[in-house]
C-alpha positions as a printed Julia matrix, in Angstrom:
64×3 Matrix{Float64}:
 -55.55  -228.68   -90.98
 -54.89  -231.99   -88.92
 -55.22  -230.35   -85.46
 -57.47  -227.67   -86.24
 -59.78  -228.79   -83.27
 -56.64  -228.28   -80.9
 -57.17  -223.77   -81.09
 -61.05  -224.64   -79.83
 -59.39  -225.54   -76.81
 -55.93  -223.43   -76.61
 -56.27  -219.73   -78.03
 -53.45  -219.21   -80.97
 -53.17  -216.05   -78.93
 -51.52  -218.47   -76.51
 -50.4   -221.17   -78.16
 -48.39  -220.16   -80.48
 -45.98  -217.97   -78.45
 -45.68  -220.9    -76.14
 -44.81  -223.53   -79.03
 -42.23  -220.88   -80.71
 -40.22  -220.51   -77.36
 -40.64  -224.27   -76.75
 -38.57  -224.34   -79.83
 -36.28  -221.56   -79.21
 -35.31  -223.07   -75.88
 -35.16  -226.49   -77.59
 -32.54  -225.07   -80.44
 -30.7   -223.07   -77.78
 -29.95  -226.17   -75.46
 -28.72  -228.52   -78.35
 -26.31  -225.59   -79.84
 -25.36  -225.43   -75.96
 -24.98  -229.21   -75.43
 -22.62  -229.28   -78.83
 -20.41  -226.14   -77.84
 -19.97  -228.04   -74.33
 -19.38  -231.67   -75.41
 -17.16  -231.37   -78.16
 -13.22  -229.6    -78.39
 -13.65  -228.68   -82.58
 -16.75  -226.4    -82.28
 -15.09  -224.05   -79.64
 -11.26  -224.32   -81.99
 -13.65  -223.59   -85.0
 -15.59  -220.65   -83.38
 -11.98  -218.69   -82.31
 -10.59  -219.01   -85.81
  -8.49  -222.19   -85.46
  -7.69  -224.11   -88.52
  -8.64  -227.7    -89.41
  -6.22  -230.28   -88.68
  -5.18  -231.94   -92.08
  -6.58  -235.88   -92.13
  -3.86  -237.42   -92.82
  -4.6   -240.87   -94.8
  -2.26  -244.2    -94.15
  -0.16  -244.59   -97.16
  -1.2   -248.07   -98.93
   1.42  -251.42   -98.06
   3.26  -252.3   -100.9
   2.35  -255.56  -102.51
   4.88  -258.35  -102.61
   5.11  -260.24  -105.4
   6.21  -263.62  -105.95
């Protein structure tokens, strides 16, 4: 184990509760910060449909 020498100083008792809810709150804030900052997440989460991408048709090619 790399950091085996890190539970001589830090119980797993307490470390490891503290490093799981570290990443629970870490998780929790980024879903938050992408349901917040963006319009399709909160359209996608109440059932909307996609929008079709529409593609540019091609320009014709004159010929000479």
């Amino acid at each position: 184990m790399i950091y085996g020498k890190m539970w001589t100083v830090v119980r797993p008792q307490v470390g490891v509760p503290i490093f799981l809810i570290a990443v629970a709150v870490a998780s929790f804030s980024v879903h938050l910060a992408i349901t917040l900052n963006t319009t399709w997440v909160k359209g996608f989460l109440n059932g909307k449909a996609p929008a079709a991408a529409v593609a540019a048709a091609p320009a014709a090619e004159v010929k000479k």
